[in-house]
N, C-alpha and C positions, 0 to 999 in steps of 0.2 A: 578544678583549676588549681593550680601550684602558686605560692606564692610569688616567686618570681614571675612567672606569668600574669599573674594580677598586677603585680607592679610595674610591669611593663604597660601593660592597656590604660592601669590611671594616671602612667605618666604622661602616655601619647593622649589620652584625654582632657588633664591637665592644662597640656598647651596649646591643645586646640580649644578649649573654652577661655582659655587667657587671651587669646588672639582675639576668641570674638569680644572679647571684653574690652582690651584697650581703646576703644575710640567712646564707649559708654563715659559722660561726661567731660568731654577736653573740651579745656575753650585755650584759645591764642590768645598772644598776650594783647592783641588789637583789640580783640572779644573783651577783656578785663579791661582795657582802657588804659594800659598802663604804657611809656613809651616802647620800641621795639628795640633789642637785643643787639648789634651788631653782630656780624656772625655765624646767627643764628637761621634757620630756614622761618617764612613768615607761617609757615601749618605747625610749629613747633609750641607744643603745649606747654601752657606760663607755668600749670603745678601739674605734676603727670598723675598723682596721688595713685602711686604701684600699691604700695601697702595694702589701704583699703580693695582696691582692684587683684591682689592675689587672695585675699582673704575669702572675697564674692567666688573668687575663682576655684576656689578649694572646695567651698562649700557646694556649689552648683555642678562640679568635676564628679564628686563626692555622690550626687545626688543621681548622675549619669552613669557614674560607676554602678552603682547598685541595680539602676535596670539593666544595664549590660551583665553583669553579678547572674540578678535571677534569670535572664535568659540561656545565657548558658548552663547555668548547674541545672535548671530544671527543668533544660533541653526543650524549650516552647517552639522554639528555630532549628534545626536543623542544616548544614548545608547541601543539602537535597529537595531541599524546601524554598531552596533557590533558582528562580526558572532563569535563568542565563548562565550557569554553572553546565557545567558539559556532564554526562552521566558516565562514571566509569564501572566497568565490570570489577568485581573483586578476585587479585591474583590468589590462581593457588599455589601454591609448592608441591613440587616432587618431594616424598619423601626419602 
């Protein structure tokens, strides 16, 4: 695996564990008891605390990557090893 190629997979993994991570702990400002915002939408979270939540998100990405990592380099999958892939013949060349 190339390193830009790495860096692509933990980035698109990255944002998809950040995705599933933002709703992990929101409360609304009704939820906190605090008056409501004008303005504002009422599902709009009082503290959104990203920091913490990219940090969880690095770590857990991080942790995803590496079984993605050992699968690949140490070829446990295959994509022939995939039953809904279509099987192709290998071309040959005229010399």
């Amino acid at each position: 695996m190339s390193l830009i190629f790495g860096l692509a997979v933990y980035f698109v993994i990255w944002w998809v564990c950040l995705f599933a991570m933002l709703p992990f702990g929101v409360r609304t400002t009704e939820e906190m008891g605090k008056a409501r915002n004008p303005g504002f939408a009422d599902s709009a979270p009082h503290t959104p605390r990203l920091l913490p939540k990219m940090i969880a998100t690095t770590i857990v990405s991080a942790i995803v990557f590496a079984g993605v990592y050992a699968l690949m380099v140490h070829h446990v999958i295959a994509l022939d090893d995939i039953p809904f892939f279509p099987r192709y013949e290998p071309v040959q060349q005229a010399h």
